[in-house]
C-alpha positions in Angstrom: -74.2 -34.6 -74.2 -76.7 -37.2 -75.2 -78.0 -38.1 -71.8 -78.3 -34.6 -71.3 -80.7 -34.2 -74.5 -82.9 -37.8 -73.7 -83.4 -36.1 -70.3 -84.7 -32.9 -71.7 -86.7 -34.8 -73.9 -87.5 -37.2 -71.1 -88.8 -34.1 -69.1 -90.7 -32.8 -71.5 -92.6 -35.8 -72.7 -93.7 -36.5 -68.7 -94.8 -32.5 -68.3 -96.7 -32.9 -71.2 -98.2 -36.2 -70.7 -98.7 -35.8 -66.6 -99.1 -32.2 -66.0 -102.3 -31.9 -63.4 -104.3 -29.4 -65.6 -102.7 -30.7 -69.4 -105.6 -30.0 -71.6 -102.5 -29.3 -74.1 -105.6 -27.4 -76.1 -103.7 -26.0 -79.4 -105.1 -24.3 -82.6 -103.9 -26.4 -85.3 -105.5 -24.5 -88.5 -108.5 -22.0 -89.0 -110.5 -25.1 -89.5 -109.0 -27.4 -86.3 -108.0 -27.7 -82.8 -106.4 -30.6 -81.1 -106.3 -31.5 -77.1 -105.9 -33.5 -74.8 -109.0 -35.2 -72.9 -110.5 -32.8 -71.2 -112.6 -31.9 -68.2 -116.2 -31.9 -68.3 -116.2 -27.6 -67.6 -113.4 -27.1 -69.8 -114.4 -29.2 -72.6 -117.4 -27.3 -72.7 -115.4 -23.8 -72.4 -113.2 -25.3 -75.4 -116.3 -26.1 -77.6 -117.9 -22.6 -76.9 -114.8 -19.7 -77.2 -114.1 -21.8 -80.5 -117.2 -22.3 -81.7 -116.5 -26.2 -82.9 -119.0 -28.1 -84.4 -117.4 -31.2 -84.3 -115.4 -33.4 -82.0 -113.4 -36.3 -83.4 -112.6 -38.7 -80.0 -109.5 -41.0 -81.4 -109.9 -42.7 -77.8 -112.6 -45.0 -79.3 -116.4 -45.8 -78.7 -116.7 -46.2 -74.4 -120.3 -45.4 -73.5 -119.3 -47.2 -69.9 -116.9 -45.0 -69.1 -117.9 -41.9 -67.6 -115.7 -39.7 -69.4 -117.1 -41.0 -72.9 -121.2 -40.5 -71.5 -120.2 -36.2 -70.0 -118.7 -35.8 -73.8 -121.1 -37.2 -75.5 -124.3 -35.5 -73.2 -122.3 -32.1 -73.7 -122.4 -32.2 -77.3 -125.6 -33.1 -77.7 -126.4 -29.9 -75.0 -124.2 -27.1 -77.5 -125.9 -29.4 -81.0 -122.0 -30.3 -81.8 -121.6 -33.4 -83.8 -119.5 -36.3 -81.5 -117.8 -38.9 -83.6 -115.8 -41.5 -82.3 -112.9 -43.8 -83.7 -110.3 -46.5 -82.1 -106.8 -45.1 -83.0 -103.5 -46.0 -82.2 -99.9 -45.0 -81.3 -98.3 -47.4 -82.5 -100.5 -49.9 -85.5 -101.8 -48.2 -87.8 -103.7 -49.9 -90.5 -104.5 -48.2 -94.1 -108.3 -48.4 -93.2 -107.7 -46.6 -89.9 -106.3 -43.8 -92.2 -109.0 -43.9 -94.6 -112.1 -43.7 -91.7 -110.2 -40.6 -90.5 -109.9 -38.9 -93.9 -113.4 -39.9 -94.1 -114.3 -38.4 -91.2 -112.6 -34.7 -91.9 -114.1 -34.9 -95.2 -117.9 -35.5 -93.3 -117.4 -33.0 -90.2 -118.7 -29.6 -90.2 -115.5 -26.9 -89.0 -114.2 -26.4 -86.8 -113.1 -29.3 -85.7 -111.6 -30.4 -82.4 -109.2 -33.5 -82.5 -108.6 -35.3 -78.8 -107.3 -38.1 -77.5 -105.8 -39.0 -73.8 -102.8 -36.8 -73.9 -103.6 -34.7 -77.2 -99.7 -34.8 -78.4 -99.6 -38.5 -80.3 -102.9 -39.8 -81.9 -104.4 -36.3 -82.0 -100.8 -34.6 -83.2 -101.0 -37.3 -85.8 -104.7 -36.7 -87.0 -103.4 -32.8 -87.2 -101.1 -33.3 -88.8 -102.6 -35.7 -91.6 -105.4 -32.9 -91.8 -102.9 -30.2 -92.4 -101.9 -32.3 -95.5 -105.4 -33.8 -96.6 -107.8 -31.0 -95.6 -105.5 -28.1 -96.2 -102.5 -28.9 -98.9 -99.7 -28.2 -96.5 -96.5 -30.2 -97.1 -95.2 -32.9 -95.1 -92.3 -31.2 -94.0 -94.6 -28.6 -92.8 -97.4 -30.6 -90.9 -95.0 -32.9 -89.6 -94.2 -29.8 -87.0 -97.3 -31.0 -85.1 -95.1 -34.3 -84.5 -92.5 -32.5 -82.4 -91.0 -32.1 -79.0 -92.3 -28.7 -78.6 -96.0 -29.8 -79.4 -95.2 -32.4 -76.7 -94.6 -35.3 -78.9 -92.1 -37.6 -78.1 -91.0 -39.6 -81.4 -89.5 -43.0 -79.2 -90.0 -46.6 -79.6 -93.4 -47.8 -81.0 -94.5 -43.9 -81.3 -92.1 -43.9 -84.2 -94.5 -45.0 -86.8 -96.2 -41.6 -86.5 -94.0 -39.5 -87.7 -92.5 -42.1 -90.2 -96.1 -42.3 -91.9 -95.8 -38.4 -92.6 -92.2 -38.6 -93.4 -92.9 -41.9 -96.2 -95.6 -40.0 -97.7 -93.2 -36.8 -97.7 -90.5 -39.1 -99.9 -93.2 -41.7 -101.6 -96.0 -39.4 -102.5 -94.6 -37.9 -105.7 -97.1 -35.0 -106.4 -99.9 -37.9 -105.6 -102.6 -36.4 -102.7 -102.3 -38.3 -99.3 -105.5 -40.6 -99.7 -104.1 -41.7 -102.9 -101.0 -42.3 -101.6 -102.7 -44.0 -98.4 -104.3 -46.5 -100.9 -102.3 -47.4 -102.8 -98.5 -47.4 -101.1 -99.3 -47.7 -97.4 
């Protein structure tokens, strides 16, 4: 039975990440959208049927990659703000936390969240804005964190979901940048 679950998991963690056209585009809020990298004619169909005025790249700062330069040039082209952070999967500091609350807190909404496969860095930076930008519970926003949004929760990936489920059992009525300060 449990060979038969890690190869359902298995399977769906390798059509999510591997799929040919996977831009994994979900609504995450009113306010936010997540995805994975996306095309240069689909990125710009993404920005314009949702109207976002701001794309958060967790992929990091590569203006010599081309990928990096056709984002960039297209938000400059539809007047969308283009910010850029180095996140992980798998080490996550407290000030890696921090520039991404500050981040939310300095974007104009909606917001569109990517990073390579959109269902771990950009599932995690949902769900932390579910709980920071919109006072959802961790046992609610933690959902983005799940098999069926194409996260797989294995080996070093573990931390992501453990981050939202400390804060679920540590945060004591505290708000999730407090908590970030001071306990993580």
């Amino acid at each position: 039975m449990k060979r038969g679950l890690w190869g359902l998991a298995l399977t769906a963690y390798l059509m999510a990440s591997n799929c040919v056209d996977c831009s994994n585009v979900y609504q995450v809020t009113d306010k936010v959208y997540r995805s994975a990298q996306l095309n240069s004619g689909k990125f710009g169909e993404v920005i314009k049927q949702n109207k976002i005025k701001t794309v958060i790249n967790l992929r990091g700062y590569h203006p010599e990659r081309e990928w990096y330069q056709t984002e960039v040039e297209a938000c400059k082209g539809l007047g969308v703000q283009h910010h850029s952070i180095p996140f992980s999967s798998w080490e996550i500091e407290r000030q890696d936390i921090l520039d991404l609350l500050m981040l939310f807190d300095m974007s104009e909404r909606p917001i569109l969240i990517h990073c390579n496969s959109g269902t771990d860095r950009a599932a995690f930076a949902s769900a932390v804005f579910r709980i920071y930008g919109d006072g959802d519970k961790p046992e609610d926003a933690i959902e983005e964190l799940s098999l069926s949004r194409g996260h797989l929760s294995i080996g070093r990936k573990k931390v992501l979901r453990q981050i939202i489920e400390r804060f679920g059992h540590e945060g004591n009525g505290r708000s999730f940048e407090e908590w970030v300060r001071q306990d993580y």
